[in-house]
N, CA, C and O atoms as a MOPAC input file, in Angstrom:
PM7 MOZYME 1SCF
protein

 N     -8.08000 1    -1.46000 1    12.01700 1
 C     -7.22900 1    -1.12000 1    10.88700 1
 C     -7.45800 1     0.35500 1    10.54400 1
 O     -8.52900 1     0.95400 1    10.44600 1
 N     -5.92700 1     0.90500 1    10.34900 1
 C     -6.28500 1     2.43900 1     9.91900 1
 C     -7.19300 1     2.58800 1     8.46700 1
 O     -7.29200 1     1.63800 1     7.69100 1
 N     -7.80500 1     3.84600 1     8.22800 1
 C     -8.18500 1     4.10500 1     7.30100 1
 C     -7.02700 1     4.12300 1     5.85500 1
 O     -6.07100 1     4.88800 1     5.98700 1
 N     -7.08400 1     3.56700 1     4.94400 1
 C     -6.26500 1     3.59900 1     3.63700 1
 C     -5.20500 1     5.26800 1     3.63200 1
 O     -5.72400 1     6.35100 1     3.90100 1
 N     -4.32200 1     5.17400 1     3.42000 1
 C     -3.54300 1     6.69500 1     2.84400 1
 C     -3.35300 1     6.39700 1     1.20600 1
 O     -3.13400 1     7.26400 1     0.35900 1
 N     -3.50400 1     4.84200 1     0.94800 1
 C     -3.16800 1     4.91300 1    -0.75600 1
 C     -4.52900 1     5.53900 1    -1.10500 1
 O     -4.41300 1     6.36600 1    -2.00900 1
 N     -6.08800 1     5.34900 1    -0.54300 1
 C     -7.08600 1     5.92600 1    -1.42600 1
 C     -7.85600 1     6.62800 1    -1.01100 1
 O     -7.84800 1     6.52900 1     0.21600 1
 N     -8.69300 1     7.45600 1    -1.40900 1
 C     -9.43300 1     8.43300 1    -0.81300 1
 C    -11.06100 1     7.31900 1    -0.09800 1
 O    -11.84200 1     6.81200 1    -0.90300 1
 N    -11.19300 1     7.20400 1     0.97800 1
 C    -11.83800 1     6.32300 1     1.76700 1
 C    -13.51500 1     6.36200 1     0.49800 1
 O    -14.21400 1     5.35600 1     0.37600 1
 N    -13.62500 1     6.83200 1     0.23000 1
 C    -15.14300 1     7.19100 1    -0.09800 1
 C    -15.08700 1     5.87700 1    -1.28300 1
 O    -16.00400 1     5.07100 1    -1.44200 1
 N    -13.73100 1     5.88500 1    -2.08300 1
 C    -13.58000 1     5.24500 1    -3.22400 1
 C    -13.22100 1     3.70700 1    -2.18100 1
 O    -12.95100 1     2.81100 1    -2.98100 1
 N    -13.15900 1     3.28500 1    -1.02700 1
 C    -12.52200 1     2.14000 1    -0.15000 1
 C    -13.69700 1     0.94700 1    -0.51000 1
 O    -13.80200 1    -0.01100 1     0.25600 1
 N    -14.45500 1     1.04100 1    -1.55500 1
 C    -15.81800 1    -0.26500 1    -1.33500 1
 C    -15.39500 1    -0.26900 1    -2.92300 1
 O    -15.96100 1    -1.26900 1    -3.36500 1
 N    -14.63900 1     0.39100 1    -4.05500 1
 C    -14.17300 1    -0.15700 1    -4.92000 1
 C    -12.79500 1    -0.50600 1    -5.57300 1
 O    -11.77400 1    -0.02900 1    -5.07600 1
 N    -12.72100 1    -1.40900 1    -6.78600 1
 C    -11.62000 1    -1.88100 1    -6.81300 1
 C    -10.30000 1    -1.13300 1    -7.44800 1
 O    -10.35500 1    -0.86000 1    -8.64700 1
 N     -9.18100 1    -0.80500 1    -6.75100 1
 C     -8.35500 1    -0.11100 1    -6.82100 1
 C     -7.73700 1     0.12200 1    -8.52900 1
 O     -7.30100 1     1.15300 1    -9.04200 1
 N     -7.95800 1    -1.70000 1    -9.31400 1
 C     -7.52900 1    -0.96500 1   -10.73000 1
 C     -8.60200 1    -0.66300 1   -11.64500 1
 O     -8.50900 1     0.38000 1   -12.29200 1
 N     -9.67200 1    -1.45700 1   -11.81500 1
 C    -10.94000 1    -1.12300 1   -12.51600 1
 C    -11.94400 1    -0.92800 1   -11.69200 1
 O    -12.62100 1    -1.95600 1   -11.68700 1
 N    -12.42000 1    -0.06800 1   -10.93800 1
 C    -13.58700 1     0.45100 1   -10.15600 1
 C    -14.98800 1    -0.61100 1   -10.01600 1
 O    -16.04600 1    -0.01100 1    -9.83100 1
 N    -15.04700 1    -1.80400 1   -10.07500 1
 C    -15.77200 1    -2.48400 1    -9.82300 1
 C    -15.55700 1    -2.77400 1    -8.44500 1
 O    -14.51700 1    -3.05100 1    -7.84600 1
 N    -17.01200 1    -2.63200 1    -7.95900 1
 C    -17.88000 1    -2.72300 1    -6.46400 1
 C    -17.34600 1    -4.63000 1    -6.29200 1
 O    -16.76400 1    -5.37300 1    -7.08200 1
 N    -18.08900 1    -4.93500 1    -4.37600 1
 C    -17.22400 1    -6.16100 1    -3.91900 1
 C    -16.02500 1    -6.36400 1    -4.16900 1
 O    -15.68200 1    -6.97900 1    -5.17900 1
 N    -14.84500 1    -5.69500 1    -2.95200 1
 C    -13.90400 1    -5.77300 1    -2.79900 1
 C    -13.17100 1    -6.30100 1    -1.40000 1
 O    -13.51300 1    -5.99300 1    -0.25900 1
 N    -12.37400 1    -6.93500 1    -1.68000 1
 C    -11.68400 1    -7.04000 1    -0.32100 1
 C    -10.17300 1    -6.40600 1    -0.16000 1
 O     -9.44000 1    -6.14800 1    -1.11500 1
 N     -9.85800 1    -6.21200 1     1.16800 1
 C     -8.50200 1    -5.25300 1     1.86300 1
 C     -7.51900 1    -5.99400 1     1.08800 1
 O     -7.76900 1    -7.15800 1     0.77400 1
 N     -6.67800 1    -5.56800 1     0.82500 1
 C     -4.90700 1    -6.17900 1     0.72500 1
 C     -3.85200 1    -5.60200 1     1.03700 1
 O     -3.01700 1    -5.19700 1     0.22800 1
 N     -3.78900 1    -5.51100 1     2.19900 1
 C     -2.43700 1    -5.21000 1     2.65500 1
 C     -1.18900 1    -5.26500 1     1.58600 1
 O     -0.69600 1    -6.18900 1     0.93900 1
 N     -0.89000 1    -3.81700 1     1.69400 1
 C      0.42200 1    -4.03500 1     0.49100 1
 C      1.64500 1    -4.58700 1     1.17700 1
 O      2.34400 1    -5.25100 1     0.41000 1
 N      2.02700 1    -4.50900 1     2.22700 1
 C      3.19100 1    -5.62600 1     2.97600 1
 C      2.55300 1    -6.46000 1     3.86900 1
 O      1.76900 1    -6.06600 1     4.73200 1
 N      2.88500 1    -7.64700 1     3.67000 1
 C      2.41800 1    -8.53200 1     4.77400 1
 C      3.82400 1    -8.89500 1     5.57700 1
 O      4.88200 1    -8.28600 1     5.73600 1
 N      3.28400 1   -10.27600 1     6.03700 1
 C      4.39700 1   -10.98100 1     6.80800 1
 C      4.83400 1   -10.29100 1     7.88700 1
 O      3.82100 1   -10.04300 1     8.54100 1
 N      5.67500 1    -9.89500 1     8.37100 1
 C      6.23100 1    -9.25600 1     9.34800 1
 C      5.93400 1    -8.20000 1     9.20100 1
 O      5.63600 1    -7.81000 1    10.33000 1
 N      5.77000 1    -7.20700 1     8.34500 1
 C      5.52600 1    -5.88800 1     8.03400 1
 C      3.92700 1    -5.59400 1     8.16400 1
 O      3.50200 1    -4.44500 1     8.28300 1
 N      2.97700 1    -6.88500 1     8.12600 1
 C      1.67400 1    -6.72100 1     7.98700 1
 C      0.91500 1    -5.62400 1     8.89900 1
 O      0.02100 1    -4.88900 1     8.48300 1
 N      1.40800 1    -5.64100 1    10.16800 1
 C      1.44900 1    -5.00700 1    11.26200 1
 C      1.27600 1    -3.79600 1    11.09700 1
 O      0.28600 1    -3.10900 1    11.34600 1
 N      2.92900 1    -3.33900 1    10.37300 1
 C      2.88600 1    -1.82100 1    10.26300 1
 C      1.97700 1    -1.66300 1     8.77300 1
 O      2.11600 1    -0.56000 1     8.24500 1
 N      1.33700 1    -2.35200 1     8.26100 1
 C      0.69700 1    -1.62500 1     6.80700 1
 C     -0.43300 1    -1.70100 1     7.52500 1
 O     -1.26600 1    -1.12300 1     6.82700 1
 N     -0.94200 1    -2.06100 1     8.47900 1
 C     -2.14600 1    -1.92700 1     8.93000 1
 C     -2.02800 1    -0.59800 1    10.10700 1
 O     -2.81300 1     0.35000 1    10.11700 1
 N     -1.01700 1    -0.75100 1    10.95100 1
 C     -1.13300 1     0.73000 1    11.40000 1
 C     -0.96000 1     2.06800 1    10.72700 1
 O     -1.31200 1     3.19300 1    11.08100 1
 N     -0.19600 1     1.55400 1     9.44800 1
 C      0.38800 1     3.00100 1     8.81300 1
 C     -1.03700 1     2.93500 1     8.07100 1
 O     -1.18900 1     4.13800 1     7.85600 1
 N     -2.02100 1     2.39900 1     7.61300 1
 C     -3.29800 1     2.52700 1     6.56600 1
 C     -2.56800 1     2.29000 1     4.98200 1
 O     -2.54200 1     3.08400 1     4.04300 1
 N     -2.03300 1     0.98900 1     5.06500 1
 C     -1.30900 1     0.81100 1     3.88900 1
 C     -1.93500 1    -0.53300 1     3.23200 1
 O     -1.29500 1    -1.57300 1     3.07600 1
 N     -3.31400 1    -0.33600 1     2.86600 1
 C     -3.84100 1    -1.29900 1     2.48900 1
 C     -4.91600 1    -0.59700 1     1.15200 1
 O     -5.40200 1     0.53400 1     1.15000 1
 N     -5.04300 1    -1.46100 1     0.29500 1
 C     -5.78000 1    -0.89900 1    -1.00500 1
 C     -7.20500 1    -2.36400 1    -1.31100 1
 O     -7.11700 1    -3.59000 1    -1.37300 1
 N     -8.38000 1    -1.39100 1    -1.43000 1
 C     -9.11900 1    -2.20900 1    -2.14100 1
 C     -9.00700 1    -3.06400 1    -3.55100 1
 O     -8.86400 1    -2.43300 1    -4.59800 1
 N     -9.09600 1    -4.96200 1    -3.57300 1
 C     -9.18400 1    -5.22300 1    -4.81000 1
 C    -10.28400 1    -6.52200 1    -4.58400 1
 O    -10.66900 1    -7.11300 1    -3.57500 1
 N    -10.57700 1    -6.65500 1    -5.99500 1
 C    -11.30400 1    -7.87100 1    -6.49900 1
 C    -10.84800 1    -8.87700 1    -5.88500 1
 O     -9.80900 1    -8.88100 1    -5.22500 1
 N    -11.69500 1    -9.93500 1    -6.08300 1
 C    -11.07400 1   -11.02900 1    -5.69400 1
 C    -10.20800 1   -11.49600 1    -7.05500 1
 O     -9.23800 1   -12.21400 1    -6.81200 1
 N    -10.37100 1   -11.27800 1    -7.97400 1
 C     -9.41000 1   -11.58700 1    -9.56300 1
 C     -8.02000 1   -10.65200 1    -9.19400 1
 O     -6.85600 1   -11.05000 1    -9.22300 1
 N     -8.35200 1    -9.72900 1    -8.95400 1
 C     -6.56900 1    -8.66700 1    -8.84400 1
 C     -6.30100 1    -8.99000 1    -7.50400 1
 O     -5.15700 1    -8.65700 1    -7.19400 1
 N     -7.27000 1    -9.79500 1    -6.11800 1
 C     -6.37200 1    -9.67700 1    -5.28400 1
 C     -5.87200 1   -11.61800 1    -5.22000 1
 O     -4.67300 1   -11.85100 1    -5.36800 1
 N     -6.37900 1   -12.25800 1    -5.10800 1
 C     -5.51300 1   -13.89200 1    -5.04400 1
 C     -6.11400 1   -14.66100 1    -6.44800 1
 O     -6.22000 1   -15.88700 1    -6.46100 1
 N     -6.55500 1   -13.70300 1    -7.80600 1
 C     -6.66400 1   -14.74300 1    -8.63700 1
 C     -5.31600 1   -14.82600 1    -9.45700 1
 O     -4.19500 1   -14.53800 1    -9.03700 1
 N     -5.74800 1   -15.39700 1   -11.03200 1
 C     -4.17500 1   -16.01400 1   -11.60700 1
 C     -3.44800 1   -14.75600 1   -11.69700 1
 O     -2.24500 1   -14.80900 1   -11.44100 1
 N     -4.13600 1   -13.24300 1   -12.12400 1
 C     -3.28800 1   -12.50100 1   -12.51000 1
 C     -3.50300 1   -11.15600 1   -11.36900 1
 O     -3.32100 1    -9.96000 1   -11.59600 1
 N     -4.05000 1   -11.96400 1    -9.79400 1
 C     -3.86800 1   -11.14900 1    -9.05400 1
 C     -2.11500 1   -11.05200 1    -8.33500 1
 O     -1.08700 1   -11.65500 1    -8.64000 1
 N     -2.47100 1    -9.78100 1    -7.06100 1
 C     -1.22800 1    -9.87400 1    -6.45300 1
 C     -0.38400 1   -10.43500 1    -6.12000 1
 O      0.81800 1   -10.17800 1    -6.19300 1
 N     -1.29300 1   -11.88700 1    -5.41700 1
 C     -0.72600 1   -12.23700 1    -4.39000 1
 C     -0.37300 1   -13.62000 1    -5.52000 1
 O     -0.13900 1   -14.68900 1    -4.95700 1
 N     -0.34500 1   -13.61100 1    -6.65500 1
 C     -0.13300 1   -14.73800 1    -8.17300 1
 C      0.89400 1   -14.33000 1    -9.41600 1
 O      1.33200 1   -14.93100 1   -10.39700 1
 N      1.07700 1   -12.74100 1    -8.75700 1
 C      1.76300 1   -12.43400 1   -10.23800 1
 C      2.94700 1   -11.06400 1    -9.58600 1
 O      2.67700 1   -10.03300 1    -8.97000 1
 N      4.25200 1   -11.61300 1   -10.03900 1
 C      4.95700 1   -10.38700 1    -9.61200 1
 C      4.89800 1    -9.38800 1    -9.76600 1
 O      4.89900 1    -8.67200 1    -8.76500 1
 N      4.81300 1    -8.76300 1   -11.11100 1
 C      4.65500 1    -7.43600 1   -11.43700 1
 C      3.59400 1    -6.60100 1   -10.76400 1
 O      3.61800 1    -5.37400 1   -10.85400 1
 N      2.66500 1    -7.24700 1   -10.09300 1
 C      1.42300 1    -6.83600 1    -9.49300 1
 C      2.23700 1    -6.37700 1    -8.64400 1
 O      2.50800 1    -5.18700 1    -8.80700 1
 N      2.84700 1    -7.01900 1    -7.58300 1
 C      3.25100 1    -7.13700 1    -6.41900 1
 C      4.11200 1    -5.94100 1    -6.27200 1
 O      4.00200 1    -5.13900 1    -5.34500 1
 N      4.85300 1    -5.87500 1    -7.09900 1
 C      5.76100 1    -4.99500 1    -7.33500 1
 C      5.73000 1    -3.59700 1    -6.93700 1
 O      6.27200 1    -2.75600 1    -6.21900 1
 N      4.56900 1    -3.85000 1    -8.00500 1
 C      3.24400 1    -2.50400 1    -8.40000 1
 C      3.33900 1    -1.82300 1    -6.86200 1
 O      4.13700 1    -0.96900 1    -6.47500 1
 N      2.25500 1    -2.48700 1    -6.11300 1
 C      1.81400 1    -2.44500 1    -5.40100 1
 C      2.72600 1    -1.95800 1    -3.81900 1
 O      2.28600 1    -1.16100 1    -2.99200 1
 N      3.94900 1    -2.63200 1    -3.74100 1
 C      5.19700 1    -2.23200 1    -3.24900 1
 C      5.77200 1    -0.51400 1    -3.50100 1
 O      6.19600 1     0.18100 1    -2.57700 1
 N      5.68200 1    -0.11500 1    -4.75600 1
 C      5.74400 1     0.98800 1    -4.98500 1
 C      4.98000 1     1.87600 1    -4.70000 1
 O      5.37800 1     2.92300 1    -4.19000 1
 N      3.64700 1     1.62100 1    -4.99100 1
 C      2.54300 1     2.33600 1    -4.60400 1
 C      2.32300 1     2.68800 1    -3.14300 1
 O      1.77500 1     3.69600 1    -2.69600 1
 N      2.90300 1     1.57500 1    -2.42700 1
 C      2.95400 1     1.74000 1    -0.93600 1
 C      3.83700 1     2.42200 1    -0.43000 1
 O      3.64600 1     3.09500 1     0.58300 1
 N      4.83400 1     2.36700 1    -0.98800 1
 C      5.98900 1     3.38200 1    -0.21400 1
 C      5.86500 1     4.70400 1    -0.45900 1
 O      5.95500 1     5.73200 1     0.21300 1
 N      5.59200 1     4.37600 1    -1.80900 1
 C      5.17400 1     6.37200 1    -2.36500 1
 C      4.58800 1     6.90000 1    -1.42800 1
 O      5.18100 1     7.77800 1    -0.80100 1
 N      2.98800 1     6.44100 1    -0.98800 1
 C      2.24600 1     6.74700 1    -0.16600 1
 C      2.64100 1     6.94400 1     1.00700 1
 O      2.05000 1     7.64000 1     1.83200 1
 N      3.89700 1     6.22100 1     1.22000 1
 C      4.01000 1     6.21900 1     2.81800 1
 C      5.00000 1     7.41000 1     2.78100 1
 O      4.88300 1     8.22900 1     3.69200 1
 N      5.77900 1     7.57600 1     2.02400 1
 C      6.55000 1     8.74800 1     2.05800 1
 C      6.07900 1    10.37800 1     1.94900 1
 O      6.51900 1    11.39700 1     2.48000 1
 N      4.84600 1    10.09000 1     0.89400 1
 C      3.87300 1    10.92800 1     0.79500 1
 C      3.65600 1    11.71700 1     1.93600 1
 O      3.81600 1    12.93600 1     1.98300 1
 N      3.10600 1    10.63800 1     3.30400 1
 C      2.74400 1    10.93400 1     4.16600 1
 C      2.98900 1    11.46600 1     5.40900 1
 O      2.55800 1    12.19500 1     6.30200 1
 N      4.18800 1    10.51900 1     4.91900 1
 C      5.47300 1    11.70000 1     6.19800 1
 C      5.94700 1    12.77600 1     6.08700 1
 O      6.36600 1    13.37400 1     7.07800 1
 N      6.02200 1    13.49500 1     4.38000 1
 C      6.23200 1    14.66000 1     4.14600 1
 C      5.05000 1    15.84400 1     4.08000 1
 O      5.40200 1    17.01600 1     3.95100 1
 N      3.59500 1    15.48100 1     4.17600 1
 C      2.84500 1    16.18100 1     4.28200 1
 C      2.33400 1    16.21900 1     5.79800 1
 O      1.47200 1    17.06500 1     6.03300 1
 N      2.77500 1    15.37500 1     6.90200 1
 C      2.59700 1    15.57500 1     8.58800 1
 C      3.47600 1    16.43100 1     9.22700 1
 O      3.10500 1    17.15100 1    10.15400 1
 N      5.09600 1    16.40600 1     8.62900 1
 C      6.19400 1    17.23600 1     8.99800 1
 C      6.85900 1    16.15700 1     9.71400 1
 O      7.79600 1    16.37300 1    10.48300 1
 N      6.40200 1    15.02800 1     9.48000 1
 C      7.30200 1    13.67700 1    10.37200 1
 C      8.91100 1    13.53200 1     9.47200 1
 O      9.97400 1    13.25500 1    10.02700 1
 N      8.73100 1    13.80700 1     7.93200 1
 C      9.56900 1    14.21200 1     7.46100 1
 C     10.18700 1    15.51800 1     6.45900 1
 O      9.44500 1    15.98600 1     5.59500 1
 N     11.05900 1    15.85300 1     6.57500 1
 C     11.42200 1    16.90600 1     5.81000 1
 C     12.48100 1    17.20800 1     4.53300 1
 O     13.02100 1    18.18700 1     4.01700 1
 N     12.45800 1    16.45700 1     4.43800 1
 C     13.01000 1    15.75700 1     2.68400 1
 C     12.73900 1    14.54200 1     2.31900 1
 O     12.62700 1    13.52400 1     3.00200 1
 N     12.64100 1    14.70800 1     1.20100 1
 C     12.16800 1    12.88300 1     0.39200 1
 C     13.31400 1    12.01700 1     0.47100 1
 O     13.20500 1    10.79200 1     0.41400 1
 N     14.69600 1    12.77800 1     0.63400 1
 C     15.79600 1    11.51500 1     1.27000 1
 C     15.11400 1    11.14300 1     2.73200 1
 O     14.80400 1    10.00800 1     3.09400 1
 N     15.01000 1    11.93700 1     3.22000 1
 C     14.42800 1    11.56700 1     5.27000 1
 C     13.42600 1    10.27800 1     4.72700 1
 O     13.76100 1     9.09400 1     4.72700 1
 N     12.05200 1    10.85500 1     4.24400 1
 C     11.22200 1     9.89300 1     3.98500 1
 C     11.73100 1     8.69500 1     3.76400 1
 O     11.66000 1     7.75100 1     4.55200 1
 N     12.38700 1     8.68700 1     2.43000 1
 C     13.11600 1     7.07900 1     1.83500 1
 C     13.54900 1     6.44100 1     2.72100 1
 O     13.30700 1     5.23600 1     2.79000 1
 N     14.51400 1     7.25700 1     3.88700 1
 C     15.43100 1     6.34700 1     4.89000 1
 C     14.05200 1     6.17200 1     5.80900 1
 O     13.95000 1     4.94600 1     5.77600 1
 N     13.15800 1     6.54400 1     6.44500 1
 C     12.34300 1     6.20000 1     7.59900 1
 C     11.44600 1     5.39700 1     6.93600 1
 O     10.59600 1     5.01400 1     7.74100 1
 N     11.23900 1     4.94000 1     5.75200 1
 C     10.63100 1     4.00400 1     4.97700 1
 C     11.34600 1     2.82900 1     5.34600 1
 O     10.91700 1     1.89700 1     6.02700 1
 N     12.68300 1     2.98000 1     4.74300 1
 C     13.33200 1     1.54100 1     4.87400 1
 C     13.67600 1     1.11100 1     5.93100 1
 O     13.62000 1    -0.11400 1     6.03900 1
 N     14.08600 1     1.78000 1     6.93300 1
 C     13.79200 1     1.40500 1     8.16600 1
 C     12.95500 1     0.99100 1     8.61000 1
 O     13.26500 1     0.10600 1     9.40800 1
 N     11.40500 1     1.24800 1     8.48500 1
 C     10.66700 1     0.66000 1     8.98000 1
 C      9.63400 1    -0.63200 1     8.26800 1
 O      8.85200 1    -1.40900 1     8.81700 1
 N      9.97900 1    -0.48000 1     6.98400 1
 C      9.82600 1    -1.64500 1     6.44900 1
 C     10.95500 1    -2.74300 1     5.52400 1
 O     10.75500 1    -3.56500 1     4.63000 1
 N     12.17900 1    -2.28000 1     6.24100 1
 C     13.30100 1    -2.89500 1     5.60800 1
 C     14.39600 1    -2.56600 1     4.24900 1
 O     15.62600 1    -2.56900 1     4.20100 1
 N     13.59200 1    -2.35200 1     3.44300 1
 C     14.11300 1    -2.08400 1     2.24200 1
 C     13.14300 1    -0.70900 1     1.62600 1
 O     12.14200 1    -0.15400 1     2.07900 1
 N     13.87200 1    -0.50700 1     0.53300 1
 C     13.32900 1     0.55700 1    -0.71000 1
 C     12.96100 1    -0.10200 1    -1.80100 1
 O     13.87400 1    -0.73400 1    -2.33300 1
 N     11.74500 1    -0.16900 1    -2.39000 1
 C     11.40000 1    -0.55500 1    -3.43200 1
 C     11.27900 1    -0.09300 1    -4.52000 1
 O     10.92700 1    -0.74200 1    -5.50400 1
 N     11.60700 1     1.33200 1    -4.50600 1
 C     12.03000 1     2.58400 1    -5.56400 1
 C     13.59100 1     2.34400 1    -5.89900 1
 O     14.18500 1     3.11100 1    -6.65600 1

């Protein structure tokens, strides 16, 4: 699995909304897309409470949501600071292309 682009790796052993230590990965797209969030480094440290408890991700939409956004940002982020893209329209479209939709 690539290294994270949502967090700065050093911060990767804590939890993405309240900084508490013992964390596990969560892929911000799964399912079919799981693939590419693991090659693109589109995965964020959480608790086990923010990642499958009642008012975690994978339990509560707005999380999910969250988290959907946070991922694309990043991923767009990333294509505009490699030169893979060269406008934030380019980005948006090579986003949704490669993970289907826009969540912005």
């Amino acid at each position: 699995m690539k290294d994270s682009i949502v967090i700065d790796m050093k911060y990767a052993d804590y939890d993405l909304i309240d900084g508490t230590p013992s964390v596990e990965r969560h892929h911000i797209f799964g399912g079919p897309n799981r693939k590419n969030a693991d090659d693109d480094g589109l995965w964020v440290p959480l608790t086990y409470a923010h990642h499958q408890g009642n008012m975690g991700v994978h339990n509560n939409k707005e999380m999910k949501v969250l988290m959907h956004i946070i991922g694309q940002l990043a991923y767009e982020l990333e294509l505009l600071s490699t030169g893979e893209a060269k406008t934030k329209e380019e980005a948006k479209e090579m986003f949704r292309r490669r993970y289907g939709k826009s969540f912005l």
